[in-house]
C-alpha positions in Angstrom: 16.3 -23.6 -31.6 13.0 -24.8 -30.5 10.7 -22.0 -29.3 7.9 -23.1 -26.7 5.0 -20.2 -26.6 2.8 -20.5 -23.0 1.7 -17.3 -22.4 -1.3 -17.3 -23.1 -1.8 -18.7 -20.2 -0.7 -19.3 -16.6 1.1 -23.2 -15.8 2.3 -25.1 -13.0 5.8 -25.9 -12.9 5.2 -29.3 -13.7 3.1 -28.4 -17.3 5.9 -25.8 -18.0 8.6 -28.8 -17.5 6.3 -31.7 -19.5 5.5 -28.9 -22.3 9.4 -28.4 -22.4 10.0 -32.4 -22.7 7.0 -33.0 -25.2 9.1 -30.0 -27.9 12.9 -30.6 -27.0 12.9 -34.3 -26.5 15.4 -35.0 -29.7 16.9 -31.8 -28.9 17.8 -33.6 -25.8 19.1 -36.9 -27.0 21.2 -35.0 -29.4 22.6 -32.9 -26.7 23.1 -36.3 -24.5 25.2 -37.6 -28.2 27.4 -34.8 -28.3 28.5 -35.3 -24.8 28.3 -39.4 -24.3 31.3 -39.4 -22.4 30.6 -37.1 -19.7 27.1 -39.0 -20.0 29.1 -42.6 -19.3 30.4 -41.2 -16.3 26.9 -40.7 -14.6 27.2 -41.7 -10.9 24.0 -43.2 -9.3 24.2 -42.4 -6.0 25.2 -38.9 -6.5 22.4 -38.5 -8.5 20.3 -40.4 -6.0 21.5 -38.1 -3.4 21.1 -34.6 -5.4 17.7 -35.8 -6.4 16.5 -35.7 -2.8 18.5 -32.5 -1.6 17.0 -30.6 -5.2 13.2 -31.9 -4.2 13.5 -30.8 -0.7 15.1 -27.3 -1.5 14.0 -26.2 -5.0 10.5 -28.4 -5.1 9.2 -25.7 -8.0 12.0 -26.5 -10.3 12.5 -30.2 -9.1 9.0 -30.9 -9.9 9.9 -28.9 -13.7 12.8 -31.0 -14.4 10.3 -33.9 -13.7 7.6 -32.7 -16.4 10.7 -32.4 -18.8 11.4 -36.0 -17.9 8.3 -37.2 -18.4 7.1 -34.9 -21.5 10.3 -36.3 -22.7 10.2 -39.8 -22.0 14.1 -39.5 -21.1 15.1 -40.4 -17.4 15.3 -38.0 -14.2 18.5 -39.3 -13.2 20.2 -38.6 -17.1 18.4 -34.9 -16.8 19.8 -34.2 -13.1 23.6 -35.5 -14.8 23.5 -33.7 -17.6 22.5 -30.7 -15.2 26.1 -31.1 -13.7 28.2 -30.5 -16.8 30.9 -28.0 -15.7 32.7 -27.4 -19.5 34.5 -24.2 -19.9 33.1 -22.1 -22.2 33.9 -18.5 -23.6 30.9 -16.5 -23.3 30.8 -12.7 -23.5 28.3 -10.3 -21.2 28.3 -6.5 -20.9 25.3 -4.6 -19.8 25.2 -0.5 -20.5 23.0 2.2 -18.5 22.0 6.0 -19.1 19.2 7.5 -17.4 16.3 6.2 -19.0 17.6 2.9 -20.1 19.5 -0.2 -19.2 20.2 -3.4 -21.7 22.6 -6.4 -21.5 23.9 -8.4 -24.1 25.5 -11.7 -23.9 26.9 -14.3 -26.7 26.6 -17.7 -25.7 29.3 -19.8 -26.8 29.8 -23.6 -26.6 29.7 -26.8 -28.7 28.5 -26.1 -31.9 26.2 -28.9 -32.0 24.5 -28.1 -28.9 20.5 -27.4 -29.1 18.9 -24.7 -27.8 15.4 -24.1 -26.8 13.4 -20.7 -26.3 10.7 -20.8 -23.5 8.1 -17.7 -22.8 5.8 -18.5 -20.2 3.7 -17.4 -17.5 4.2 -20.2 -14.4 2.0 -20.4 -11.5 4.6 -21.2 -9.1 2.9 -23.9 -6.5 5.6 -23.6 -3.5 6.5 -20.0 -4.0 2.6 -19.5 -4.0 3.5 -16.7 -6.9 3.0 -16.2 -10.6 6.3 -15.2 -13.1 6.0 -14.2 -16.1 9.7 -14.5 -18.7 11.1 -15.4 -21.5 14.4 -17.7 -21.4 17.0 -19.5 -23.1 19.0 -22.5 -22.2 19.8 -26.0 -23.5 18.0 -28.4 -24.3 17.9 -31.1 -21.3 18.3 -28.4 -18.5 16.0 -26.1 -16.6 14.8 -22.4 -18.2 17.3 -19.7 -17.2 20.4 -20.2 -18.7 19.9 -16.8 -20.1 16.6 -14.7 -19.9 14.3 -11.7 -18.0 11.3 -11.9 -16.7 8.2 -9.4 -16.1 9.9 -7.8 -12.8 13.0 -6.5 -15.4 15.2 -8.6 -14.2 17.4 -10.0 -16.9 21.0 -12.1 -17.0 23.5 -13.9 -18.0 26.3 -15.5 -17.4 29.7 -16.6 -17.7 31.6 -20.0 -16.9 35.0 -19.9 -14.3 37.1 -23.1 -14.0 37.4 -23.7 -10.1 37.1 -26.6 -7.7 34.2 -28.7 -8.0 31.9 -29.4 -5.0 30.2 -32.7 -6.0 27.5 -31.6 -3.1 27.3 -28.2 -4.6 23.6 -27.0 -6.5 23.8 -27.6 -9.8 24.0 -24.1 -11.7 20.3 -24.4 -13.5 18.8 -24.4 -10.4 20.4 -21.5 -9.4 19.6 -19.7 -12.4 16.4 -20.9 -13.0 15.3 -18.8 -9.5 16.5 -15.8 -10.7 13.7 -15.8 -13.5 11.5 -15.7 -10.6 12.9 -12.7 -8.6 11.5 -9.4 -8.1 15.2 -7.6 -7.3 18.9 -7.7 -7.7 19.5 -8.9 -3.7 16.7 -11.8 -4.7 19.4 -12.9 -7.2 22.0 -12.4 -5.1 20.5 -14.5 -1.6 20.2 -17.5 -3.9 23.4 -17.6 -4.2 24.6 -16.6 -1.2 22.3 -19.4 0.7 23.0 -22.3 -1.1 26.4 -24.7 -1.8 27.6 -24.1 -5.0 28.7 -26.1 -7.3 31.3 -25.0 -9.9 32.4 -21.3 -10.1 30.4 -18.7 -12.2 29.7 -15.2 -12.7 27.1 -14.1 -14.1 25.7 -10.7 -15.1 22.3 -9.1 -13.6 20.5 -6.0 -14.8 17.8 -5.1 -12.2 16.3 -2.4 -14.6 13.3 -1.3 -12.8 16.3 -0.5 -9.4 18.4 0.9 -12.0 21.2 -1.7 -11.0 23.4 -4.4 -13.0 26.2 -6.5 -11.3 28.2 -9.1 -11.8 28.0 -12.1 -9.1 31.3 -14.2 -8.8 31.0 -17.5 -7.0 32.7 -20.3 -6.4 32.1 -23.2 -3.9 34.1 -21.5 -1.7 32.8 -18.3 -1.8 31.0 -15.8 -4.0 31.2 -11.4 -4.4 29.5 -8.8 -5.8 30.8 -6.2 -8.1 27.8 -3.4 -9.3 27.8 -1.3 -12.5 27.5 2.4 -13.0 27.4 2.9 -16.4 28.6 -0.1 -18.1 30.0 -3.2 -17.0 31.4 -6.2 -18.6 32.2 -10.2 -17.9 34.2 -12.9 -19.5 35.6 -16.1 -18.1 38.0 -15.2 -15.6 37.4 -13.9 -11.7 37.6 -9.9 -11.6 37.5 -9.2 -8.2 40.5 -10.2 -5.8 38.6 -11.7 -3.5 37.8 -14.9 -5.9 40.5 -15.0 -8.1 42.6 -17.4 -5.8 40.0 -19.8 -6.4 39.8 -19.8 -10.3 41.6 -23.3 -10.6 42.9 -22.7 -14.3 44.7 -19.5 -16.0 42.3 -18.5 -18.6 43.1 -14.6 -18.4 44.7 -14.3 -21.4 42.3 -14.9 -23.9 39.4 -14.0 -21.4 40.9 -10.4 -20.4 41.3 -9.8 -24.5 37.3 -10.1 -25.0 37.0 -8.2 -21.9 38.8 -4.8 -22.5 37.3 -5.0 -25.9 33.6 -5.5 -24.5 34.7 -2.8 -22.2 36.2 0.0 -24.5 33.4 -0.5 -26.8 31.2 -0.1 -24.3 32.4 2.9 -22.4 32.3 4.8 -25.6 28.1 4.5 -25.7 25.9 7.0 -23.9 22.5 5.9 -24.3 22.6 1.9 -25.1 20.2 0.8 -28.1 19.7 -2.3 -29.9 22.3 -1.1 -32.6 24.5 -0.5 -30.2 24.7 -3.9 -28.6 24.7 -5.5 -32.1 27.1 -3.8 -33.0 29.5 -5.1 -30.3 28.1 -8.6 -30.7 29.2 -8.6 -33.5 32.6 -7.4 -32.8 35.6 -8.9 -34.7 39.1 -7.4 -33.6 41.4 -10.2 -32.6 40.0 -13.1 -34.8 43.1 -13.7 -36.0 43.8 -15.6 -32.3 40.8 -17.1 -32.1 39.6 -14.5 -29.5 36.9 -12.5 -31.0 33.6 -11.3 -29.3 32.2 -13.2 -32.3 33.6 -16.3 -32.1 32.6 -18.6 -35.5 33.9 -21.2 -34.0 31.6 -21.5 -31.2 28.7 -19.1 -30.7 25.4 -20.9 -30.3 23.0 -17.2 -29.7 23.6 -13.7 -29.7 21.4 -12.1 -27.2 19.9 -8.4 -26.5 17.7 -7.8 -23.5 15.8 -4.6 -23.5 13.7 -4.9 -20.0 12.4 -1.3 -20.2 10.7 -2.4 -23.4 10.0 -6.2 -22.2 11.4 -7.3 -25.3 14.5 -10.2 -26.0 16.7 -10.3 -29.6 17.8 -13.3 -29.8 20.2 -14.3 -33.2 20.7 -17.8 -33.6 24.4 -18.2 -34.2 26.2 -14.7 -34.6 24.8 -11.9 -34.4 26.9 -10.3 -37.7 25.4 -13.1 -40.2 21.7 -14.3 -38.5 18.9 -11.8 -38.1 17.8 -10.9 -34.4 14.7 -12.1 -34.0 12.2 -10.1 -31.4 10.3 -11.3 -28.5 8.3 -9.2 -26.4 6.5 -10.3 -22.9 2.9 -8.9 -23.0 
């Protein structure tokens, strides 16, 4: 995992992006490698067309996607594709809250040869005429805030949801990349309430310094909100009844397994800590169906977020064999 350290001072979108390019750009043709075929399939004019809707409605992040490009030497129109990819994955959220504290935890699961990249980095946002301060994971090739938290306590992440696919739809990095810039849960949730969607989702907010956490489901169709008291957990099937006539593909089996596991184990903590959360990561009841929290076969990061603290623990690979390494936001 490449780590990218900007803090020290602020940048414009467009230095964050280029910065990005100039450290990941193998990371990136590696990434592009693993997945050549969905890569062969790139479609011009829908990447033509999403490159004009993306620069008109998220210019910040359009213009970051185009310093990764050209830090990178790789082309826009590969970036904005690979920004598409809608694979099913099995990640694993849960966040847990007593009075004084609230932390999430999430295990990122996909190919195992997909690169990573850590950013922290304090952006001077041009359009939003605002600064942000975070620190985020995602892969290498896409936008910051596939997982992460920022200054304002916000922290996420999420979970994939086979649905219908709205080739029209916002690509799911720029959704999450705004969320790294908002100052409250409904900031997070009027993203995705305003704009077309793409592929379904949920993913898991903590709003520490409102003393919230939710999970957002959406689809193209249509989205919901489902908030926390004490704990509250995701895997990759719709909760709510709302959205589950729109998940596309039965995964509840093996989805609702992780789930009641993430969720008994949780329920049992009073005031969450880092051991806690490792602990859970690191869970391996039912590996003997290939449906373990901790997954060998396919966990790229094990992730803590500690907003109260401003501090990320991030393991490369799983959290029960890799040390958690600590990153803090000054």
């Amino acid at each position: 995992m490449k780590i990218i350290d900007l803090k020290e001072k602020a940048v414009s979108n467009y230095e964050l992006g280029r910065n990005i390019g100039i450290k990941t750009r193998d990371d990136i043709l590696s990434n592009f490698k693993t997945f050549e075929e969905d890569m062969a399939k790139k479609n011009d004019k829908k990447v033509e067309e999403l490159s004009d809707k993306l620069g008109k409605t998220f210019p910040d992040y359009f213009q970051e996607l185009n310093g990764i490009a050209e830090g990178s030497g790789i082309d826009i129109k590969d970036l904005l594709w690979f920004s598409y990819d809608t694979d099913i994955t099995g990640c694993t959220n849960l966040a847990i809250k007593s009075n004084d504290r609230i932390m999430l935890g999430h295990n990122e699961e996909w190919d195992k040869d997909v690169k990573l990249y850590l950013v922290k980095a304090n952006v001077a946002n041009q359009y939003r005429k605002s600064n942000s301060s975070f620190i985020s994971i995602s892969y290498s090739g896409q936008l910051p805030g596939l997982i992460g938290f920022n200054k304002n306590g916000i922290s996420f992440g999420g979970n994939s949801i086979d649905t219908n696919i709205n080739e029209a739809g916002t690509p799911i990095p720029f959704l999450t990349r705004s969320f790294l810039d908002a100052n409250s849960l409904d900031e997070v949730i009027e993203v995705i309430s305003k704009n077309k969607r793409e592929v379904g989702m949920n993913y898991l907010v903590v709003s520490a310094g409102e003393g919230k956490m939710a999970n957002i489901e959406w689809s193209p169709e249509d989205y919901n909100v489902i908030y926390g008291d004490k704990f509250i957990a995701h895997t990759n099937h719709f909760l709510s009844e709302k959205m589950k006539k729109y998940q596309t593909e039965t995964t509840e089996e093996y989805s609702d397994m992780r789930l009641k596991r993430a969720t008994g184990l949780a329920s049992k903590i009073e005031i969450p800590s880092f051991n806690d959360f490792k602990r859970i990561l690191s869970d391996h009841k039912n590996e003997d169906e290939d449906n373990a929290i901790c997954d060998h076969e396919s966990i790229l990061a094990s992730v803590i977020a500690d907003s109260q603290d401003n501090k990320l623990y991030v393991a490369e690979g799983n959290g029960c064999e890799n040390e958690y390494k600590e990153y803090k936001l000054n």
